[in-house]
Residue frames as a rotation matrix with the C-alpha (Angstrom) as fourth column:
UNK 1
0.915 0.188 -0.358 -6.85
0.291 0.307 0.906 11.82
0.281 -0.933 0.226 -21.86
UNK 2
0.686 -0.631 0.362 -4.20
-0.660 -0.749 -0.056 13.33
0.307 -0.200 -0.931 -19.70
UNK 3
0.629 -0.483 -0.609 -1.21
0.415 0.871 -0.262 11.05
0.657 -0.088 0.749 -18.85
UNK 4
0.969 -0.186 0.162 0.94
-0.235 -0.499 0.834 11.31
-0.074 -0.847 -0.527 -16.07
UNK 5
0.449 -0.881 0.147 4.73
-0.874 -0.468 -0.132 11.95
0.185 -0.069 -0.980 -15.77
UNK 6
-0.805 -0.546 0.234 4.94
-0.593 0.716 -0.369 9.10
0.034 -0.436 -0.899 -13.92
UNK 7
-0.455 0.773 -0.443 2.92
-0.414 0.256 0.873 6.15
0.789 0.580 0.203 -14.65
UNK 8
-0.319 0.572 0.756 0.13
-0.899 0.069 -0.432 5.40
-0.299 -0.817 0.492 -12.49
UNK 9
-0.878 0.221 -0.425 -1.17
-0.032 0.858 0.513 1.25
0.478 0.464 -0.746 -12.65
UNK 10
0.016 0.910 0.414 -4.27
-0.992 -0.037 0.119 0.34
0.124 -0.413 0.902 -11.30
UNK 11
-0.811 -0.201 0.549 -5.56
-0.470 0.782 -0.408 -3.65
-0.347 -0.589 -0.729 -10.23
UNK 12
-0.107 0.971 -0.215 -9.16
-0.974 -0.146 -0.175 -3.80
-0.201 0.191 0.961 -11.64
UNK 13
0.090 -0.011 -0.996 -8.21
-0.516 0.855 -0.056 -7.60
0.852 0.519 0.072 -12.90
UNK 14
0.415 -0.374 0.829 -7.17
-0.893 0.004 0.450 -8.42
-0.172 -0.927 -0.333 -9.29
UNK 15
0.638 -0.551 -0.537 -4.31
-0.149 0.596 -0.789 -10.16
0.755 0.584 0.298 -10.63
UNK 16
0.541 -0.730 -0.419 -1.39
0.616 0.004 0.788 -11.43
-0.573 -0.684 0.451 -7.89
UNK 17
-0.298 -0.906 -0.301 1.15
0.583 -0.423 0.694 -9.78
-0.756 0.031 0.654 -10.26
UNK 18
0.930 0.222 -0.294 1.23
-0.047 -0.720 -0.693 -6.88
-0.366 0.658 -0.659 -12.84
UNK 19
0.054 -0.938 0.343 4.32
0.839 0.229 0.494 -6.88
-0.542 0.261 0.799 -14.89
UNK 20
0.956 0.286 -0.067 4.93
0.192 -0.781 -0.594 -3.12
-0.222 0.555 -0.802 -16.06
UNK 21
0.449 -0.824 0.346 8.00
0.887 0.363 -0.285 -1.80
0.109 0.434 0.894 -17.79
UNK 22
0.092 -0.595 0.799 9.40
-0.449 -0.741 -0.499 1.13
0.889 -0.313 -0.336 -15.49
UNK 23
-0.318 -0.437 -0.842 10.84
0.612 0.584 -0.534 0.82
0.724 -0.685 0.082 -11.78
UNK 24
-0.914 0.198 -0.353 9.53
0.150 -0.645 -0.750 4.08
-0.376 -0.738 0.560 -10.30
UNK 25
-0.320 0.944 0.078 5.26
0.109 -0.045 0.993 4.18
0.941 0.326 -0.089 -10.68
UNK 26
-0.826 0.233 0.514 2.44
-0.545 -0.567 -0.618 4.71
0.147 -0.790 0.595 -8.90
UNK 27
-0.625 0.712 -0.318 -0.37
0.620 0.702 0.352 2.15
0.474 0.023 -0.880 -7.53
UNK 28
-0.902 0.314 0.295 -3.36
-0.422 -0.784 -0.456 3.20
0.088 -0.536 0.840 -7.28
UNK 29
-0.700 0.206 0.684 -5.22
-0.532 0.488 -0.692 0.38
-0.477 -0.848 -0.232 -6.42
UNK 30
-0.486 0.621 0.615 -8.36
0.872 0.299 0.387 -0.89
0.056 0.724 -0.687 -8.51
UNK 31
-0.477 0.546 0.689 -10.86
0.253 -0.665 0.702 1.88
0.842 0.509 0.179 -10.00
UNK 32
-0.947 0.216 0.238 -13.16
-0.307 -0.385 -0.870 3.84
-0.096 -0.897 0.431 -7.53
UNK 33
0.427 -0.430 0.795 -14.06
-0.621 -0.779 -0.088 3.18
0.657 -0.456 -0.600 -5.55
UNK 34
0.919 -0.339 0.203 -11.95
-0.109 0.278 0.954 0.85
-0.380 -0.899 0.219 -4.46
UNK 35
0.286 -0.941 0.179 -8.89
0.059 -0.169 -0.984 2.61
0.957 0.292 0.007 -5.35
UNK 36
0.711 -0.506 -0.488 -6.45
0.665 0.258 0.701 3.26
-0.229 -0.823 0.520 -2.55
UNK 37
0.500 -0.662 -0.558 -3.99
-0.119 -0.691 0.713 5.98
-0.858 -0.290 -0.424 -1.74
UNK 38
0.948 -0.294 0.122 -1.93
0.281 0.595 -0.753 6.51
0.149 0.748 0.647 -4.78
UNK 39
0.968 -0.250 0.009 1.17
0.073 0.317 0.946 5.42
-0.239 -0.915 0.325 -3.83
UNK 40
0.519 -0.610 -0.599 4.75
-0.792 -0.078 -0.606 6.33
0.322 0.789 -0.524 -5.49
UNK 41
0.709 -0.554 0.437 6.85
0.243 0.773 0.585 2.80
-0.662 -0.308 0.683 -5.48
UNK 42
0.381 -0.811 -0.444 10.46
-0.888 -0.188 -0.419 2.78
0.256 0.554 -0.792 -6.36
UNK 43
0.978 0.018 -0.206 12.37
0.012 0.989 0.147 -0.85
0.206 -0.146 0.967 -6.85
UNK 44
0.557 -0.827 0.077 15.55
-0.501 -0.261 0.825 0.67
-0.662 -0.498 -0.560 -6.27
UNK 45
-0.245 -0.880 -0.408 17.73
-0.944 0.120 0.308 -2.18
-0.222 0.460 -0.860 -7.46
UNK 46
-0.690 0.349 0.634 15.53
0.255 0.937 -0.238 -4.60
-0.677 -0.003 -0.736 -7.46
UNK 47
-0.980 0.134 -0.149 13.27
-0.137 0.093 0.986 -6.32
0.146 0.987 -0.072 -9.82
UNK 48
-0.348 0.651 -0.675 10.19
0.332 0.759 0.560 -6.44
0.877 -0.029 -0.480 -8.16
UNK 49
-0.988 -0.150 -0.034 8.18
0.053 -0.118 -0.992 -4.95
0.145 -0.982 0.125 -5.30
UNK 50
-0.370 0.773 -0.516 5.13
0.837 0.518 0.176 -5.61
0.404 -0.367 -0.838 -3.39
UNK 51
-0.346 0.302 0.888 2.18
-0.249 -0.942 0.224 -2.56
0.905 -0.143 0.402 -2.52
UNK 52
-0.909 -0.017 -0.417 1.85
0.385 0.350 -0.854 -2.39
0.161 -0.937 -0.312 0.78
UNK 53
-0.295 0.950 0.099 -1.93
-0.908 -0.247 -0.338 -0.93
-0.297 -0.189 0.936 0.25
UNK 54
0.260 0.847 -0.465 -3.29
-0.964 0.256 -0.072 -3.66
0.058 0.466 0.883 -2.33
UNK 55
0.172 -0.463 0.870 -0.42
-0.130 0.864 0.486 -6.70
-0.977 -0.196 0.089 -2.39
UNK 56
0.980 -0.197 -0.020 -0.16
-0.003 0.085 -0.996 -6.28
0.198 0.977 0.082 -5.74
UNK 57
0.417 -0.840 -0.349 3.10
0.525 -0.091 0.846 -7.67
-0.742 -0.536 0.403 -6.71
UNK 58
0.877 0.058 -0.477 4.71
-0.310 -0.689 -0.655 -5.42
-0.367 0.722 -0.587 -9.45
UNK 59
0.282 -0.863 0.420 7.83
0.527 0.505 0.683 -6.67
-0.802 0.028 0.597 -11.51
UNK 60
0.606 -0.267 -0.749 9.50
-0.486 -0.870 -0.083 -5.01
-0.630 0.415 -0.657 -13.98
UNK 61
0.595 0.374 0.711 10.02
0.374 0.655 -0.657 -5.57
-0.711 0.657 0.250 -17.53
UNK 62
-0.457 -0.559 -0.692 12.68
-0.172 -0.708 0.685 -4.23
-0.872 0.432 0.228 -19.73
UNK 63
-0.792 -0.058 0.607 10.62
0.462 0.592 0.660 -5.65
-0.398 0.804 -0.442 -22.52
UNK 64
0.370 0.917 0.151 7.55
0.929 -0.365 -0.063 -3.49
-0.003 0.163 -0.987 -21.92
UNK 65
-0.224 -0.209 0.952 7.44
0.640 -0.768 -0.017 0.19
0.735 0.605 0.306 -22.57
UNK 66
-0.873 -0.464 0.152 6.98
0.064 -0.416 -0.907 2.75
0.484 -0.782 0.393 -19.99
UNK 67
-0.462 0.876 0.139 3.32
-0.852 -0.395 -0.344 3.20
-0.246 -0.277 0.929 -19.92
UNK 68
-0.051 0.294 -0.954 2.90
-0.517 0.810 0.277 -0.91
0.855 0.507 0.111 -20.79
UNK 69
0.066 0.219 0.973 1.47
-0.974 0.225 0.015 -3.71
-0.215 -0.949 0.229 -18.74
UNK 70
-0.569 -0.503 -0.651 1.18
-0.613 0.787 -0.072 -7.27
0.548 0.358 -0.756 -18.22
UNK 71
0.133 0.933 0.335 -2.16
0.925 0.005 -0.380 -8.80
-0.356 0.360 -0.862 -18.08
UNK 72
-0.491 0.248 0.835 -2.96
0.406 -0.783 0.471 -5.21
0.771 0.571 0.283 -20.65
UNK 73
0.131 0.979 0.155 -5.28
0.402 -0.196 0.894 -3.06
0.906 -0.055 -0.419 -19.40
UNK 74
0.376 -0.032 -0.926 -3.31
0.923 0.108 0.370 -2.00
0.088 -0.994 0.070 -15.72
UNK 75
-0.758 -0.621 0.199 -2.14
0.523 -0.761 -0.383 1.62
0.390 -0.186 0.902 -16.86
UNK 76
-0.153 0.609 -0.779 -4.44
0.563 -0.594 -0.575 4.04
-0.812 -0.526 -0.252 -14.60
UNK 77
-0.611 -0.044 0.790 -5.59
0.387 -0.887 0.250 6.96
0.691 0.459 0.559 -17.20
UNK 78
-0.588 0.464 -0.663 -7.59
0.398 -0.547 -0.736 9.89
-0.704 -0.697 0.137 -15.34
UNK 79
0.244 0.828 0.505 -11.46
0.872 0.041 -0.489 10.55
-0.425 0.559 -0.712 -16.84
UNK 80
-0.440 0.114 0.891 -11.63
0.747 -0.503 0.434 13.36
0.498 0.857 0.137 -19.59
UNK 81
-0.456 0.797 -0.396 -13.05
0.550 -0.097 -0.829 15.92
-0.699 -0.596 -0.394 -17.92
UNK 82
0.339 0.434 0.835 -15.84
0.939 -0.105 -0.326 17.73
-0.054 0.895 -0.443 -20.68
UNK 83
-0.751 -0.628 0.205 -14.82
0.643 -0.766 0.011 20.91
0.150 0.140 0.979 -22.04
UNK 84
-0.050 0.830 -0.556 -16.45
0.546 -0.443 -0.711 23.96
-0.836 -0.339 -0.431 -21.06
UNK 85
-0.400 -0.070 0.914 -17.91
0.896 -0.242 0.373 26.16
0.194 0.968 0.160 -23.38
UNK 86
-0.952 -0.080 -0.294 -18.17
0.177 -0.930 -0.323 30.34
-0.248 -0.360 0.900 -23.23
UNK 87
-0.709 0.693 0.132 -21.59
0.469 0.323 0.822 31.89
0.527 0.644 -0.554 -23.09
């Protein structure tokens, strides 16, 4: 699966908070389809900021790795797509 540069969370648990362990990500709501614009959030100096699509609140963890969550399970991955084959 392909991973992005910048990490991309998702909601699917429709948790109030996600705890993830970078400051600059991208929400992209819960799976389709009811994802939502994906959005680039930056906390600036702060520990903590709120999507203004889903309300998810997002906080930020120096304990978690970059592509880690809090409930598991909130990093976005994008589907496989199938290889093609010549012929």
């Amino acid at each position: 699966m392909a991973q992005h540069a910048i990490a991309h969370f998702q909601n699917d648990l429709g948790v109030a908070e996600i705890e993830i362990g970078v400051t600059e990500f991208m929400c992209c709501g819960a799976s389709d389809p009811h994802d939502h614009p994906h959005v680039y959030l930056d906390m600036g100096d702060e520990r903590e900021i709120v999507c203004p699509y889903c309300s998810t609140l997002f906080k930020f963890s120096p304990a978690l790795a970059a592509h880690q969550s809090r409930p598991e399970g909130c990093l976005y991955r994008t589907a496989a797509r199938p290889q093609e084959t010549g012929g």
